[in-house]
N, C-alpha and C positions, 0 to 999 in steps of 0.2 A: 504494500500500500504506500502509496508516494505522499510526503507532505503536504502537498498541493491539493490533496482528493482527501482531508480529513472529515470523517463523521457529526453530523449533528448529537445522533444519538449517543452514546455515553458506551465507549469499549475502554479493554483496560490492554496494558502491553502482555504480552503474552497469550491474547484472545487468538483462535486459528482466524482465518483469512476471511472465513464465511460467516463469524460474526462481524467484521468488520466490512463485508460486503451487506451485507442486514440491515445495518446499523445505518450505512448510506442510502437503504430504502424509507428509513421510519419518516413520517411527516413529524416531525417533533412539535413544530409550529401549529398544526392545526392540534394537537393534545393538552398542547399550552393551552389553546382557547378551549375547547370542551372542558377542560380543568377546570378555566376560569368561570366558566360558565356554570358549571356544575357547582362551583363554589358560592356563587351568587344565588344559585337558587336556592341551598340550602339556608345561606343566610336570610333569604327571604319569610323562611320559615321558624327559625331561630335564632335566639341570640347567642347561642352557647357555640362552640368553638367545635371543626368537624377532626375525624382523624382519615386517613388516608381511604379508610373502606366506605367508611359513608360518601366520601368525592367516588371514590371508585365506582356505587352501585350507582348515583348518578350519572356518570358517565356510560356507564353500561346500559340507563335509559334511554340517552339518547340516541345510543349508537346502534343500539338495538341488540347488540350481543355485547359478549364478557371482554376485555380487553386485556390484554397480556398481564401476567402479575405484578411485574415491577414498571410497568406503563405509566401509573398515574404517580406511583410514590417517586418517578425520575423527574415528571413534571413538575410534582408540588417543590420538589427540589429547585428543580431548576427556576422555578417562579419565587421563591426564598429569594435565589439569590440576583434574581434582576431586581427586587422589592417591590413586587404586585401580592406575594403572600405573606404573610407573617408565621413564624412559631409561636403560638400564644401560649406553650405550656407541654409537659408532658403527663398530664395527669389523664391520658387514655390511656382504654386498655387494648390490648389488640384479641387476636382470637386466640392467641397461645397464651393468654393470661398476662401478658409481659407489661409493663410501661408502654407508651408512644405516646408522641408528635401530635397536636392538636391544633387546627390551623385556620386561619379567616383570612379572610382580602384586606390587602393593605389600604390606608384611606388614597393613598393611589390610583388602585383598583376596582373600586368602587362603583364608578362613570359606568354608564350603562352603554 
């Protein structure tokens, strides 16, 4: 893979050739926005702060199926770190019982 032709999506060194060829397929950009989207709408419904599965199952409505598993948790990442989402906390839980991330739109993000 040549520097020139780097992935939007998110590979690590050492990944074979074909997830790096993959990786060059993902729309990342349109994931950000069903993200964003999915985010708003839950805020629209609450005030309380969502964790990555509740964005996930929204996104899953609108797209109409399940979306890869680490799909939306690359997104919400990646939306952190441009500053359209916030980490408001880790006090969810996940389904393995664990801590996690809990997250809203930054006032940013908000604009409709």
């Amino acid at each position: 893979m040549s520097d020139s032709n780097i992935p939007s999506a998110p590979t690590r060194r050492g990944d074979p050739e074909t997830s790096f060829e993959a990786a060059e397929k993902v729309n990342t950009a349109r994931m950000r926005v069903l993200t964003l989207r999915a985010l708003r709408r839950l805020e629209s419904t609450s005030s309380k702060p969502f964790d990555q599965w509740a964005v996930k199952r929204e996104v899953k409505a609108e797209l109409g199926f399940e979306p890869a598993e680490s799909t939306v948790r690359s997104r919400l990442s990646d939306l952190v770190k441009i500053g359209l989402v916030v980490v408001v906390d880790r006090d969810g839980t996940s389904p393995s019982g664990n801590a996690c991330s809990r997250y809203r739109l930054a006032e940013v993000g908000v604009a409709a």
